[in-house]
Structure formats: C-alpha cells, structure tokens
N, C-alpha and C positions, 0 to 999 in steps of 0.2 A: 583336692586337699586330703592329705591322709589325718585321720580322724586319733586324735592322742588316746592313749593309756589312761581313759579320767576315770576314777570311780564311779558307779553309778549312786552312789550315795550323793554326789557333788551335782547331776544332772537328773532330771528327773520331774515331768511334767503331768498332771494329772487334770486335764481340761475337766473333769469333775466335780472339781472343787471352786468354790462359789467363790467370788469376785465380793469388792467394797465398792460402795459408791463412790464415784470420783469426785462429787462434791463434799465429802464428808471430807477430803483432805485439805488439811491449811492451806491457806495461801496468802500471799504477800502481795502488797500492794508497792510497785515500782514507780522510782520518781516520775515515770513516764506517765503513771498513771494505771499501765496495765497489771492483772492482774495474774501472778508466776504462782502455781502448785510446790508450796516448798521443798518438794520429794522427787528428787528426778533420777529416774532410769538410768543409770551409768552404761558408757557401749567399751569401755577400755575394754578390750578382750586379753589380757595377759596370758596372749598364745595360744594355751591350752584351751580356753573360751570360745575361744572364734569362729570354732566351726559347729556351735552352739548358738551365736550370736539372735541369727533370726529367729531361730523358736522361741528364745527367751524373751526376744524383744517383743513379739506376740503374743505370748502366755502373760507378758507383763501389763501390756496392753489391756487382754480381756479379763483381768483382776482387778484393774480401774488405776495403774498408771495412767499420767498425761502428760506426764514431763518426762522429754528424752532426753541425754547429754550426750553429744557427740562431739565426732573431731575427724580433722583429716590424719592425724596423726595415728591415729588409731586404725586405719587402712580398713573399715568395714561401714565405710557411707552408704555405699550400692546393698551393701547388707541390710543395714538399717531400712534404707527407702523399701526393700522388699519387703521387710516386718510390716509396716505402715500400710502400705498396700494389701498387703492380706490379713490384716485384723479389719482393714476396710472390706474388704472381699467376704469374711466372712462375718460381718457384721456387726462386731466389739464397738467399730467407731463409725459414725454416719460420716465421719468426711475428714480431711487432716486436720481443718478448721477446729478440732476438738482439740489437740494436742499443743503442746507448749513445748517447740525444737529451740535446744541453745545447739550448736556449734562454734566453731572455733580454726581461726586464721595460724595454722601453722607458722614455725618460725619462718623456713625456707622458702615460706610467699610474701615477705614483708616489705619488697623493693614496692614501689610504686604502681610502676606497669605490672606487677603480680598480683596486687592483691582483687583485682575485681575478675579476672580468671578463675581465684582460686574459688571465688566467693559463686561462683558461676558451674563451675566443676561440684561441688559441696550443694546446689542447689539441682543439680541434674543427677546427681548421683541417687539423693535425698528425694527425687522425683515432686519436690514441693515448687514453689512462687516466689518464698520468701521465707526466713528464719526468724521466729521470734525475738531470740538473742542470740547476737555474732559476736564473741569474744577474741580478745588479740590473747594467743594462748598462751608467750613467754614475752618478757619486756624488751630480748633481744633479738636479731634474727640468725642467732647460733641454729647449725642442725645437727644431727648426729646420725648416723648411718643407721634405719632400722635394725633392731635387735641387738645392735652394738653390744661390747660386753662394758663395766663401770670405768676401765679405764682408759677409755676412747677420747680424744679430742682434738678437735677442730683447729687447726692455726689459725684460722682465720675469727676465731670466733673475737665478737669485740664486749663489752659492757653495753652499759642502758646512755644510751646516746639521744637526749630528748629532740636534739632537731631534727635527727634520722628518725625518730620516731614519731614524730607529728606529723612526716610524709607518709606515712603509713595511716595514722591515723585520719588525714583528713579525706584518702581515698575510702575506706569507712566511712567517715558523715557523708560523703557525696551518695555511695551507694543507700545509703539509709535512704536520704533526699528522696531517691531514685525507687523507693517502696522494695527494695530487697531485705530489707533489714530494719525491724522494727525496732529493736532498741539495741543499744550498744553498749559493752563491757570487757572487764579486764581478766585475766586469771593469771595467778604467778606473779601479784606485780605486788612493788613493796610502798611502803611511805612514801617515802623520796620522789620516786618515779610517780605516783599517783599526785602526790602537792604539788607536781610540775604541769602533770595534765589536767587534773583541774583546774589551774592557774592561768590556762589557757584554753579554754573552754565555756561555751555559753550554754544555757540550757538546753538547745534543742543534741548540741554534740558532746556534752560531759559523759562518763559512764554512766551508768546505773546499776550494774552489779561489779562486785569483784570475787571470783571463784578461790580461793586457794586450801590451802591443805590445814583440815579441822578435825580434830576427835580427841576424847579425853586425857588423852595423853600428851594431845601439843593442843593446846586450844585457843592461842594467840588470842587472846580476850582486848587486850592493850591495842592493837592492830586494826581487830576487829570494829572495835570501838571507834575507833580515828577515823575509819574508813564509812562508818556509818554515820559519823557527825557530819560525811560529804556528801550524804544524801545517796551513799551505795550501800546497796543490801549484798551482805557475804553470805554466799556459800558454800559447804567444806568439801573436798573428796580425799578419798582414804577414811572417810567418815567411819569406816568398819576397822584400819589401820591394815587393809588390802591383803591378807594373808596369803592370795596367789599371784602377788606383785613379782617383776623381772627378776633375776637372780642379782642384775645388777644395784638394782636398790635394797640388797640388804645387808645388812652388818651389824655386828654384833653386841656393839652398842644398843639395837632396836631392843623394844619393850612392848608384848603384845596387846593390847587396850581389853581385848576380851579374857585374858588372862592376870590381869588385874584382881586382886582379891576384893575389892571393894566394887568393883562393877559386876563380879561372880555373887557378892552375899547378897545384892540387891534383887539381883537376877533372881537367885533362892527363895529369898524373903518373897518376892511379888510374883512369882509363880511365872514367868516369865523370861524369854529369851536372853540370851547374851548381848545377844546383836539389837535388839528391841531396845534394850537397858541405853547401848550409846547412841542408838538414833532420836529415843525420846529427848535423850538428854540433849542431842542438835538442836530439836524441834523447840524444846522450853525455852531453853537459857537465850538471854536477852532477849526476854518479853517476845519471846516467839518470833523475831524482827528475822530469821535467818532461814537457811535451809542443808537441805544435802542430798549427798549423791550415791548412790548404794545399786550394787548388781549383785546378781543371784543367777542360778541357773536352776534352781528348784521351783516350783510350784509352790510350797509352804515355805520357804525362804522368802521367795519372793511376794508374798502376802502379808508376808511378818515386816519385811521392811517397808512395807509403804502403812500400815497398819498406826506407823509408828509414830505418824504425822498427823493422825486423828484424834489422840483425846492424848491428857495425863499421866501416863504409866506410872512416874515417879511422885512422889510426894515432893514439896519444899523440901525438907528435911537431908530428903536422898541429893535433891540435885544441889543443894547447898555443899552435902558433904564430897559432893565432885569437883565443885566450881572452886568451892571456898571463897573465901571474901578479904583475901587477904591477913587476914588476922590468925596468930596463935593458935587459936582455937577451933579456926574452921580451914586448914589449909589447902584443901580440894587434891587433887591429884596428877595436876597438871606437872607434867615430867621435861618439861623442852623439846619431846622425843619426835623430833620431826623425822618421817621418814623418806621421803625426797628430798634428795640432797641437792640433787641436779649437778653432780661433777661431770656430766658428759659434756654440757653447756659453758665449760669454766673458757675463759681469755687467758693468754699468755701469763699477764701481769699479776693476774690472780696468786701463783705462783702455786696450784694446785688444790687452795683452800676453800672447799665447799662455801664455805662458810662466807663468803664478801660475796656470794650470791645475793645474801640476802638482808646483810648490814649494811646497808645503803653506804657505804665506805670506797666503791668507785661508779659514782653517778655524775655524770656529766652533762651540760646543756648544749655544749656542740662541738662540732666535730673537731674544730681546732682549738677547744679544750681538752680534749683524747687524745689531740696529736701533739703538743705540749706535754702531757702528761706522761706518753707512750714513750718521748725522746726520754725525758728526765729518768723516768726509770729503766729503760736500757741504759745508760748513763753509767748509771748509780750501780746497777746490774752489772755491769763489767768492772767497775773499782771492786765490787763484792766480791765477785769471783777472784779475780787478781791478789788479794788480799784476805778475803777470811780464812780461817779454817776448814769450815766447812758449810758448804752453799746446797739447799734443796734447791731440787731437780724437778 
C-alpha cells in the first residue's frame, strides 16, 4: 500500500504519553443487560487513514479505549484483529475479553445464505469467538462499488422491504442463539423500519442499539428519543462532523460543527478543545443514556476524545445553549445539517432525492407491496414523461 501525502500534524503517536483508566469511562447499561463503554474507537479509514489504521488502533487501546467500531465495509477487519492482537502482545490488554467489539453486516451480505459467512469472515478476520454487537449497517441490501464517486447507483437497488428484511434478520437471532453474537443492533435505520422490527420481535431478538448519524449540528433528538422509549440506546458517528470524510459526501450545503461560533466560545471560555466541547456534549445530553464514535490518528487527539466521556466538561448552561429546549429563548443550534446523505444507496423510484432515504415515505412490508407500487409508478412515470414539460432524470 503506498502510504498518502498526510501531514504529520494529522499522524502522530507518542507511546510516552500516559493513558486514562478504562474504567473512569461511562458506560451504558444495554436492554440485554450488558454493560457498552459509551466511547468507541471508530476504524472508518477515509483512505487516507488506512494505512494508519493499526497503530492508531493500538495507541488507542493503550490509552484505555475498549470500544472498537468496525465494519466490513470499511475493508480493515484483518487490520483491526492485528491492533488487538498486539496491544495484547505487548500488554495494554490481558486478553480480547477486555474490549467491547460492535461490527457490522454490510449491505451486500443481507440475502439469507450470506449472512452467517459474512458474520464468520468479520469473526476470522477480527481473529475473535464472538462480537459484542453485530449491527445490520443499512436497512437495505443496496451496495455501491468501493470508493465509488456521489453519483453512482445501483439499478438494482430497492427500498426498506420489511419481509426481506426479517430474512435477514432472523438469520441474526439464530447466530446470536448460536453464541456468536452477543447482542444485536441496528445502524442507519429510521422510525418506520424500527416500529416494524420491533413489532415483531421478542425480547431475546429486538435490537438494543441503534447507531446513526449525531453531532450538534443534526442531533435528531425527536428520533432519538422514539428510539430510546424502545428500549434502544443510540449512538452517533460523524459525532466530530468527520472532516476527512469521502469527497463524495460533501456538499456545500454542509456546515462544520467545530466551526460553529458557539461550540468555538465554549471551547475558549473552558479552556478546552473543539472536538472535547462536541463529544462532552454526545456524552451529557439525555441524561447521559447515549454514546459515540470518534477516530484520531494522534496520540493527544486520541486521549482528548475518549477523555470526553469521563466527567462534565460543560456546564448546564452551555449544553442547554446547544440542545435548546425548544423555546424562543433557548433555541440550541441544531441545523438539520446531516452529512450523509446516502445518494449512492438511492432505488429507481426515489427519483434521485436523497431525501426519502430517510422520510420513511417508501417503506414497505412485503414484497408485493414494492411490486404493486413499482408497477403504479412506472405507470405514472411514463404518462409524466409523455406529457409534462419537463421530467427529472
């Protein structure tokens, strides 16, 4: 692998520097009962990362991370398992048994007969027994060709199809059964799709997390809220608003959360980091019930953000003036400004709009409701065309 153009301001490890106890870090108590370090090691490598990945996963390690986030999507599991292995090796952790792994069921494994392959690949890779938490990482089995650029997509790709996805899902409970998987969870998935799997789920197979995209800039409070009244603890990534995120995810619309004047005066005011200022703020807000995901490739980066998960940095005051409370007077700063859009993911019918990603406005419960639907709007789609003026493409 030839080694990027990175700053050395951006990489930069200094095994010198003293580590936090791992139990001073929060932790949440999961409907299962176990108990998740709210601060997890993020492994997305945005490219330029990647050939970084193990030392940082290491260095993170013997600072007193214990929560990893991984994924198959992210094409560095064999990476990861190396990190774990030699922070065991040289002693940071007496055994894997210490750490708290989520992973994650890419789309393009969601058929049936895929998913306990992938779950098996992800667990050899990982060089573990068994995953803490296996999350289904998008609600559909749309894929997009690695590194794709933002306007790629899929013909094949369909919507959130809940009986197609309960096939999925219950090859999950089985492997749980099966001691691979110790608790099960969602990421990327929205209301609709969640009311459904609940709805159909008993204790031992409901979720118990759902991961999606959180930071003071989009904080989906409303969402989050619903999602925690199901007895699922949320938590965010992009939680920093990912500044070395694909080229394909950005647009000019975005808004940068550390660039915020108001997450900058706090920073000032409390003598303390930018990035500290929105993790604390992950860590408080509702009653501390959540968490998040944050990488680094520094040594003092990467100390500052798990840091962040141990006491108060902010006052009431400050995280009021983030949240706001709905009222006039306290209006917070939440912007909408989601930065995953997921147009690589989009279905025909979408007709190009990010946006019914995530407005539960095509959710269906089975197949020959998508295929009823799929006629009527080709249908409809060919009068449009034949007739309007002018028809998006």
């Amino acid at each position: 692998m030839t080694t990027p153009n990175v700053s050395s301001e951006m990489v930069n490890f200094d095994t010198k520097v003293a580590g936090i106890d791992p139990q001073s870090v929060h932790q949440v108590k999961l409907a299962s009962g176990a108990l998740m370090p709210i601060a997890a090691f993020g492994t997305f490598h945005s490219d330029w990362a990647q050939a970084y990945m193990k030392d940082a996963t290491v260095e993170a390690i013997r600072l007193g991370w214990r929560h990893l986030d991984t994924a198959r999507a992210y094409e560095n599991e064999e990476v990861v398992g190396e990190a774990i292995r030699e922070a065991i090796r040289r002693g940071y952790l007496a055994s894997r048994d210490e750490l708290f792994i989520t992973a994650k069921l890419w789309n393009g494994h969601m058929r049936k007969q895929d998913v306990e392959p992938a779950l098996n690949s992800t667990l050899s890779a990982l060089g573990v027994e068994q995953v803490d938490m296996y999350l289904n990482h998008w609600p559909w089995p749309n894929v997009h060709t690695p590194g794709c650029a933002g306007d790629h997509r899929n013909p094949d790709a369909v919507p959130y199809i809940h009986e197609c996805f309960m096939e999925t899902w219950g090859e999950l409970v089985r492997l749980k059964k099966a001691g691979k998987i110790v608790a099960l969870g969602t990421s990327n998935h929205t209301e609709a799709d969640l009311k459904l799997l609940c709805r159909d789920t008993d204790g031992f197979s409901r979720p118990v997390l759902n991961q999606m995209e959180m930071h003071p800039l989009f904080q989906q409070t409303e969402l989050r809220r619903y999602m925690e009244s199901e007895g699922l603890v949320c938590t965010g990534y992009m939680s920093l608003g990912s500044p070395n995120r694909p080229g394909r995810d950005r647009f000019k619309e975005h808004r940068a959360d550390m660039l915020d004047p108001l997450i900058q005066a706090i920073a000032t005011n409390n003598g303390i980091s930018l990035a500290k200022v929105c993790l604390n703020w992950a860590y408080q807000r509702e009653n501390k019930a959540g968490g998040y995901v944050a990488m680094a490739t520094r040594t003092d980066w990467i100390l500052d953000n798990l840091s962040a998960a141990t006491q108060d940095f902010l006052t009431p005051e400050q995280m009021l003036s983030i949240s706001g409370d709905g009222s006039a007077l306290h209006p917070g700063i939440d912007a909408n400004n989601r930065l995953i859009w997921g147009q690589v993911f989009l279905w025909p019918e979408a007709l190009g709009d990010w946006r019914v990603l995530w407005n539960d406005s095509q959710v269906f419960e089975t197949r020959a409701a998508y295929a009823r639907f799929k006629q009527s709007f080709q249908d409809h789609y060919q009068v449009w065309q034949e007739t309007a003026v002018s028809v998006p493409h």
